[in-house]
C-alpha positions as CSV (number, residue, x, y, z in Angstrom):
1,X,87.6,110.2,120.5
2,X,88.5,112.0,117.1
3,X,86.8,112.6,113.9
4,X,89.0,109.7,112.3
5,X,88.3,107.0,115.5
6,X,84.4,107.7,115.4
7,X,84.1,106.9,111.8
8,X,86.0,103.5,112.3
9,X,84.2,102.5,114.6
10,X,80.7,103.2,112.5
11,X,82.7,101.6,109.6
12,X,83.1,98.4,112.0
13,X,79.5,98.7,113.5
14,X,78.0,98.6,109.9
15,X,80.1,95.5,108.9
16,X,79.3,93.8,111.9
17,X,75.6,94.6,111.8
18,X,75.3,93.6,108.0
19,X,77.3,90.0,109.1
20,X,75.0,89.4,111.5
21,X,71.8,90.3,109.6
22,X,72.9,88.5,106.7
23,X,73.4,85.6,108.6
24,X,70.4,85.9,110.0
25,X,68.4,85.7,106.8
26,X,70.4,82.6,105.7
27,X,69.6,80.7,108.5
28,X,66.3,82.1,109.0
29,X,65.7,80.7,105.0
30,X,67.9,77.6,106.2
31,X,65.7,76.1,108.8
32,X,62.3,77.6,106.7
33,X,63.6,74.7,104.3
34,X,63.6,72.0,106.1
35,X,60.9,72.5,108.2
36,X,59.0,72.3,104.5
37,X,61.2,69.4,103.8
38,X,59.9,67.5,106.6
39,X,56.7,68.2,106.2
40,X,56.5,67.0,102.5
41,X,58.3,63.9,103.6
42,X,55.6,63.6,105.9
43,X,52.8,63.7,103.6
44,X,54.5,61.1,101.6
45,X,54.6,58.7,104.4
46,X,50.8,59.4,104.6
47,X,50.5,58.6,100.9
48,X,52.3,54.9,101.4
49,X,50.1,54.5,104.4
50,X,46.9,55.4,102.5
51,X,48.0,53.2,99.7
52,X,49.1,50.0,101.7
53,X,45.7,50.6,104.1
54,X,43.3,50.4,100.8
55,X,45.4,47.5,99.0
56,X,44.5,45.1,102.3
57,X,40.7,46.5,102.7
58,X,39.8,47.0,99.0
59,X,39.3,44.4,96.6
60,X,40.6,45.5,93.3
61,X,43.4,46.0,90.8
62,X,46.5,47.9,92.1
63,X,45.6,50.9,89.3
64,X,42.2,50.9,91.0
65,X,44.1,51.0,94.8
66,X,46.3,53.3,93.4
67,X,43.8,55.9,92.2
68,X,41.6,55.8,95.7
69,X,45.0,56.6,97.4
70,X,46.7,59.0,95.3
71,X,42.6,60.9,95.5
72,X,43.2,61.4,99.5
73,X,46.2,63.4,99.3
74,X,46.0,64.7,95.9
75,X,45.9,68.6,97.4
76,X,48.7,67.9,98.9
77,X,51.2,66.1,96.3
78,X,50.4,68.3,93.1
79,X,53.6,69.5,92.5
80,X,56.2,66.6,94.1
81,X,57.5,64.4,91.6
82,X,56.1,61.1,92.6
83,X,57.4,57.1,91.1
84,X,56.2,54.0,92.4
85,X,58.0,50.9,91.2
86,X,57.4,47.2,91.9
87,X,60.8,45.3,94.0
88,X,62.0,44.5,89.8
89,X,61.6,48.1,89.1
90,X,58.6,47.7,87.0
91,X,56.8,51.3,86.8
92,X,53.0,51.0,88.7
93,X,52.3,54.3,88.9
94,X,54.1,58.4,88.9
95,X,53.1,62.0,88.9
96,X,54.3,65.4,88.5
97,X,56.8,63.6,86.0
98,X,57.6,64.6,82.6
99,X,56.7,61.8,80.0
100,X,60.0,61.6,78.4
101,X,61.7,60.6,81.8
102,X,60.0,57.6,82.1
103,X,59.7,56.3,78.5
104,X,62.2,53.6,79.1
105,X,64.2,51.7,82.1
106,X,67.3,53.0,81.8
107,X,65.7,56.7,81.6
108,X,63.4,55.5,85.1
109,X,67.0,53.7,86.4
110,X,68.6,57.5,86.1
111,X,65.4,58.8,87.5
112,X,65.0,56.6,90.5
113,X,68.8,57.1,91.5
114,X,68.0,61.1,91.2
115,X,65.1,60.8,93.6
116,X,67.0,58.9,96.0
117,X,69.6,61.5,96.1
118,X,67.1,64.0,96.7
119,X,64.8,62.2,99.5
120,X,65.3,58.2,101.2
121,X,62.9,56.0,99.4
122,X,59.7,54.6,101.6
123,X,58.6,50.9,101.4
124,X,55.4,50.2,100.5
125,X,53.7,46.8,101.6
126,X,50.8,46.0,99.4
127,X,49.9,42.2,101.1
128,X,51.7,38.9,100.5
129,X,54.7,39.0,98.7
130,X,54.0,42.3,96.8
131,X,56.2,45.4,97.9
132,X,56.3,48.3,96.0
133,X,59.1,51.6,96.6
134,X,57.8,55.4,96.2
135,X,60.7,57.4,95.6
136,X,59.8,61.2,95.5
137,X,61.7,63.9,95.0
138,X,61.8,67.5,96.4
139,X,58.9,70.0,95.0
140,X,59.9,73.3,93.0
141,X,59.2,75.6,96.1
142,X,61.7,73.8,98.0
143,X,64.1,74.2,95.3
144,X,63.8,77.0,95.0
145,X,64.0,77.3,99.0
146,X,67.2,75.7,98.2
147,X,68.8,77.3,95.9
148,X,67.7,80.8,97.7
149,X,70.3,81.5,100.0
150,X,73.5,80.8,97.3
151,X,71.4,83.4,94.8
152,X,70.9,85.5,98.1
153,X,75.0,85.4,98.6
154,X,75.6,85.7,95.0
155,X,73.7,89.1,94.8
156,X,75.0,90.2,98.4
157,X,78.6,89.4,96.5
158,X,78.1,91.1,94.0
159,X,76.9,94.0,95.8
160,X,79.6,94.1,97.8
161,X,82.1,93.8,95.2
162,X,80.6,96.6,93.4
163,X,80.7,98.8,96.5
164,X,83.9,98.0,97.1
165,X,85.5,98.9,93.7
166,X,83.3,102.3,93.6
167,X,85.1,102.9,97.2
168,X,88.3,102.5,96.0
169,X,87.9,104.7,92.5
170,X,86.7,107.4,94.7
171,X,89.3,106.9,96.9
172,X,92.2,106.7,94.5
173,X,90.6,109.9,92.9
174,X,90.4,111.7,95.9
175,X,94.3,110.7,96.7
176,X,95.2,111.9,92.8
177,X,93.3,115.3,93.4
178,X,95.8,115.4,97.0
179,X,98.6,114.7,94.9
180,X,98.3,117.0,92.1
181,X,97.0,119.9,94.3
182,X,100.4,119.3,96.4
183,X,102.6,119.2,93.2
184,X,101.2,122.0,91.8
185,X,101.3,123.9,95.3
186,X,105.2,122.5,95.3
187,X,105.5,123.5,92.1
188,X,104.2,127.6,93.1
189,X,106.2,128.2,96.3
190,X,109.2,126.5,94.4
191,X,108.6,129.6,91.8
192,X,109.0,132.5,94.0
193,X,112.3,131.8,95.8
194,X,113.5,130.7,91.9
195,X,112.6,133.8,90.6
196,X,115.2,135.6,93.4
197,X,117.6,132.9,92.6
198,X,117.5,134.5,88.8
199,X,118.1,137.9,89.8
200,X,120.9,137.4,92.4
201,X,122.7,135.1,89.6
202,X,122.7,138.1,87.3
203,X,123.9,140.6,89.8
204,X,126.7,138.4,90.6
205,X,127.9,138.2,86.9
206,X,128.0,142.4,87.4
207,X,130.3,141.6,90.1
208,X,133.8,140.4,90.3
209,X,132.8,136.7,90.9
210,X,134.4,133.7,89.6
211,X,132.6,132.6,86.1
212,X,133.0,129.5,87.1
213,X,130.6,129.5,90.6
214,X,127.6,131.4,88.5
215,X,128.3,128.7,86.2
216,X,127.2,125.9,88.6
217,X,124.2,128.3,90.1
218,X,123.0,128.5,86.7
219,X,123.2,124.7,86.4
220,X,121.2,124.6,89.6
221,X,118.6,126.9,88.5
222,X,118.0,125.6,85.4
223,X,117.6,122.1,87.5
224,X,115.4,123.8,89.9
225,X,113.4,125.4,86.9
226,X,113.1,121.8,85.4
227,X,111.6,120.5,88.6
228,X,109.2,123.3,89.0
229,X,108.3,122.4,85.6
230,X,107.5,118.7,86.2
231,X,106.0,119.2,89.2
232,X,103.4,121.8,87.7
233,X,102.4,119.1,84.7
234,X,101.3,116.5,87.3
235,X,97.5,116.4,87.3
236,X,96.9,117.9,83.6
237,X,97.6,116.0,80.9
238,X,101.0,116.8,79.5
239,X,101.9,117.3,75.5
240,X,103.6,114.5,74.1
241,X,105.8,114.7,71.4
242,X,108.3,112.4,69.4
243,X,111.6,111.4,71.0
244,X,114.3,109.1,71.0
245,X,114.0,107.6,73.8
246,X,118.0,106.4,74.1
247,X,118.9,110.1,74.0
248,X,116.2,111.1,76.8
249,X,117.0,108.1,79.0
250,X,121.1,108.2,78.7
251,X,120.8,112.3,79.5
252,X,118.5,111.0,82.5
253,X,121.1,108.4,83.4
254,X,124.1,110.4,82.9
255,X,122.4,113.4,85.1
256,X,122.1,110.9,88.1
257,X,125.3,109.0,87.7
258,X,127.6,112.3,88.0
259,X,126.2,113.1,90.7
260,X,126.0,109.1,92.7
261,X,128.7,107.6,94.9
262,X,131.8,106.0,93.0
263,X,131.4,102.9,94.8
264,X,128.2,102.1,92.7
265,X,129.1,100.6,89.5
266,X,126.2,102.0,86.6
267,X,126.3,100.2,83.2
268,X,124.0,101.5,80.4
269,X,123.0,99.1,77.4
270,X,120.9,100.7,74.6
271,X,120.6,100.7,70.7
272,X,123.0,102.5,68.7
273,X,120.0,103.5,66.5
274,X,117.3,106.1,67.3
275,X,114.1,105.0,68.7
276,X,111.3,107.6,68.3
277,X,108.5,107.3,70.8
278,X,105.8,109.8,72.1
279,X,107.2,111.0,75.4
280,X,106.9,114.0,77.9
281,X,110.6,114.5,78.0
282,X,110.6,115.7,81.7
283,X,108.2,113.6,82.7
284,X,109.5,110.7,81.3
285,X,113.5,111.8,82.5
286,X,112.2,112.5,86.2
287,X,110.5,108.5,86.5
288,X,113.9,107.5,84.7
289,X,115.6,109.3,87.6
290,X,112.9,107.8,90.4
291,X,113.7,104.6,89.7
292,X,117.4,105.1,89.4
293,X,117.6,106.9,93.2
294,X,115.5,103.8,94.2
295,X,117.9,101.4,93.1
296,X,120.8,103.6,94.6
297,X,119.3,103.8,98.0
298,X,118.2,100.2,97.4
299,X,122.0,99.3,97.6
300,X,122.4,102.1,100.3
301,X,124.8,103.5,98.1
302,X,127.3,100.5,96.8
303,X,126.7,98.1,94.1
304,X,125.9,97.6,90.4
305,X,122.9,99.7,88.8
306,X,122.3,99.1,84.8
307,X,119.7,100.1,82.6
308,X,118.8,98.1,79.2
309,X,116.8,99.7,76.5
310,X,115.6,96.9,73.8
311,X,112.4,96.6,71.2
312,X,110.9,93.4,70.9
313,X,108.0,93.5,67.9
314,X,107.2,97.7,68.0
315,X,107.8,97.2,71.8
316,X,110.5,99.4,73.3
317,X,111.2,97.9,77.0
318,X,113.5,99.7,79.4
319,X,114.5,97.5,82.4
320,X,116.4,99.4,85.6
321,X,118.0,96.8,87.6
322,X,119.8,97.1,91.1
323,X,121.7,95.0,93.2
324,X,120.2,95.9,96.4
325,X,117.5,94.9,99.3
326,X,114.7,93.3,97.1
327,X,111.2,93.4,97.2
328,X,109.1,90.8,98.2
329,X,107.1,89.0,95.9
330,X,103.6,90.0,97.7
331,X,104.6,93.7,97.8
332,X,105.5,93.9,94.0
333,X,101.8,95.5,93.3
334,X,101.7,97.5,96.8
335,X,104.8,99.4,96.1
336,X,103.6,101.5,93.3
337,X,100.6,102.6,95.5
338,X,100.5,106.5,97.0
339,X,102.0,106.9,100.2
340,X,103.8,103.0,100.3
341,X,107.3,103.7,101.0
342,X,110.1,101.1,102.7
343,X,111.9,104.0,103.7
344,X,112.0,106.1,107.4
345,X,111.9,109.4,105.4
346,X,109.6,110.3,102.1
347,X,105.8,110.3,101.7
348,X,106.0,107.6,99.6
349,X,105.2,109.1,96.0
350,X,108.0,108.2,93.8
351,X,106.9,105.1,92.3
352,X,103.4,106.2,92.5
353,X,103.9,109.3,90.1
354,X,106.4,106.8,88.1
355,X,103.5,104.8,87.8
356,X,100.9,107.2,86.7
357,X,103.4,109.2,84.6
358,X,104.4,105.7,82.0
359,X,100.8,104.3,82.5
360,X,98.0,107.6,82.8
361,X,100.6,109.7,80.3
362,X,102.9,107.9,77.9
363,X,99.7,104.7,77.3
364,X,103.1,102.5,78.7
365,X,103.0,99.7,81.7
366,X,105.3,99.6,84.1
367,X,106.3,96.5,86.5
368,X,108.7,94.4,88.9
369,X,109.8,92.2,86.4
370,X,111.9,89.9,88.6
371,X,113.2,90.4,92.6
372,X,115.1,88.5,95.2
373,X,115.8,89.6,98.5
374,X,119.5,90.5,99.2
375,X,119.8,90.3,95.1
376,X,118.1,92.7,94.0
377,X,115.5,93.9,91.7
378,X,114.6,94.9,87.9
379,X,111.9,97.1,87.0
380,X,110.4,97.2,83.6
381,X,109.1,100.4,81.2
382,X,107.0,99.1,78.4
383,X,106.3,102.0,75.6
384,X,105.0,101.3,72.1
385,X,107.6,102.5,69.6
386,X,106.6,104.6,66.5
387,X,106.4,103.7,62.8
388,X,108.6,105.6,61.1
């Protein structure tokens, strides 16, 4: 068993053991409460007895009755709520009862029907015709007994949603430290074959080569350099500086388009004015770019692909929409997380650095604003536009 197996298996040995403990200690408190229950309810079946016993052998008023009773088990009612009433629900007697609850009938009506919610009502002969009801309700320990096990999950809850979101922060910022140590590893062994690149292109211009083909090497170099360059920015925080943003995105969109399938129809809608914004230009061009590819492949290589550039109130949104696969509705968050990826090749980090480039770098937000399956999907940029 492997390094990765053993620690699942602790991982699932802890969860388990918690569930079990926790459970536990709920019904542990559970069946503590109503064992206390009961034995309050018994205690006021003793009171009724005591106070039926004494109204046939005593000869007095029921008040008088009513104080010889309520003396036997005083120790053990101090602190239940207590209300005797007559069958016409005239008061005789109460305790542990605020004054202001019983100060008039409908305050002891709203009372009474508490009381019965909280415990059955016992009958109370007192001789003859007269019968009298004690309704009682549960002491303060046993609501608190009560209550214990919802404050118990509330804190375990809490706890656990705590832990979780400290798990995941950690997590996500040991997966951003992996990423930006790759990039900037990409972006060094990238460098060194570049460098050669460089010198063999000016060689070749001492030699009798067509212009033309160290023409397109330099086009590739300077694209290769541009790449090293964005790679090497990921994971330190890039200058910004102010752009129009239709000029970065049509050079972006143009780049891509020359260099697509003619089958796939592109259609770019923007302002005729400028619209400056703070932007990484690279940066910016190479999530422009991501999203375009992803539409392309999206469509596996046929269909239409636009991109719309509008600002709504000092909001400049850019919307990339593709006629392709779709996205389902559930996975329209997932996507944009490291290492997701729909496809059999790629690690998955496309929309991931798209993500943290608009949102981490440029302030921005970016989302699936609408998808379909089979008819495809439209991502949106947002980006605040400057004051000028």
């Amino acid at each position: 068993m492997n390094f990765t197996e053993n620690r699942n298996l602790t991982r699932w040995i802890f969860l388990i053991s918690s569930f079990v403990i926790i459970c536990l200690i709920l019904w542990n408190t559970y069946t503590f409460s109503q064992h206390f229950k009961a034995e309050e309810r018994n205690k006021m079946e003793h009171w009724t007895a005591a106070y039926e016993d004494y109204k046939k052998y005593a000869n007095g008023e029921i008040s008088e009755i009513n104080a010889i009773a309520e003396r036997i088990v005083i120790d053990s009612t101090v602190t239940t709520p207590l209300l005797l009433l007559d069958k016409a629900d005239n008061l005789i007697s109460y305790r542990n009862i605020e004054e202001h609850l019983i100060s008039d009938s409908i305050k002891i009506k709203k009372l009474k029907q508490r009381l019965t919610i909280e415990n059955s009502p016992l009958d109370i002969d007192l001789g003859g015709t007269q019968k009298a009801v004690l309704y009682h309700g549960n002491s303060p320990m046993l609501n608190k007994l009560k209550y214990y096990p919802l404050a118990l999950l509330l804190i375990i809850t809490l706890f656990s949603t705590l832990a979780y979101f400290f798990y995941r922060s950690s997590r996500i910022a040991a997966q951003n430290k992996l990423w930006s140590g790759m990039a900037k590893e990409t972006a060094h062994q990238i460098g060194t074959p570049l460098s050669s690149l460089v010198g063999w292109a000016e060689i070749l211009k001492t030699e009798n080569v067509d212009p033309s083909y160290i023409a397109e090497i330099e086009k590739d170099i300077t694209r290769l350099q541009t790449i090293t360059d964005r790679f090497s920015k990921i994971g330190s925080i890039p200058t910004l500086e102010h752009h129009d943003i239709v000029k970065t995105t049509t050079e972006a969109f143009d780049y891509i388009k020359s260099r697509s399938s003619k089958l796939i129809n592109f259609k770019l809608n923007t302002p005729k004015d400028n619209i400056l914004v703070n932007l990484n230009v690279q940066l910016f061009s190479w999530t422009i770019e991501n999203l375009v590819k992803n539409g392309i492949d999206a469509m596996k290589g046929k269909g239409d692909l636009s991109i719309e550039i509008t600002s709504i109130r000092k909001q400049i949104q850019i919307t990339i929409s593709d006629t392709g696969k779709g996205i389902p509705k559930q996975l329209h968050k997932t996507i944009f997380e490291p290492g997701y990826t729909s496809k059999r090749r790629g690690w998955g980090l496309g929309l991931s650095l798209a993500k943290r480039i608009i949102e981490d770098y440029h302030n921005g937000k970016i989302k699936v604003l609408r998808s379909e399956i089979d008819n495809g999907t439209t991502i949106q940029i947002t980006l605040k536009q400057l004051n000028v």
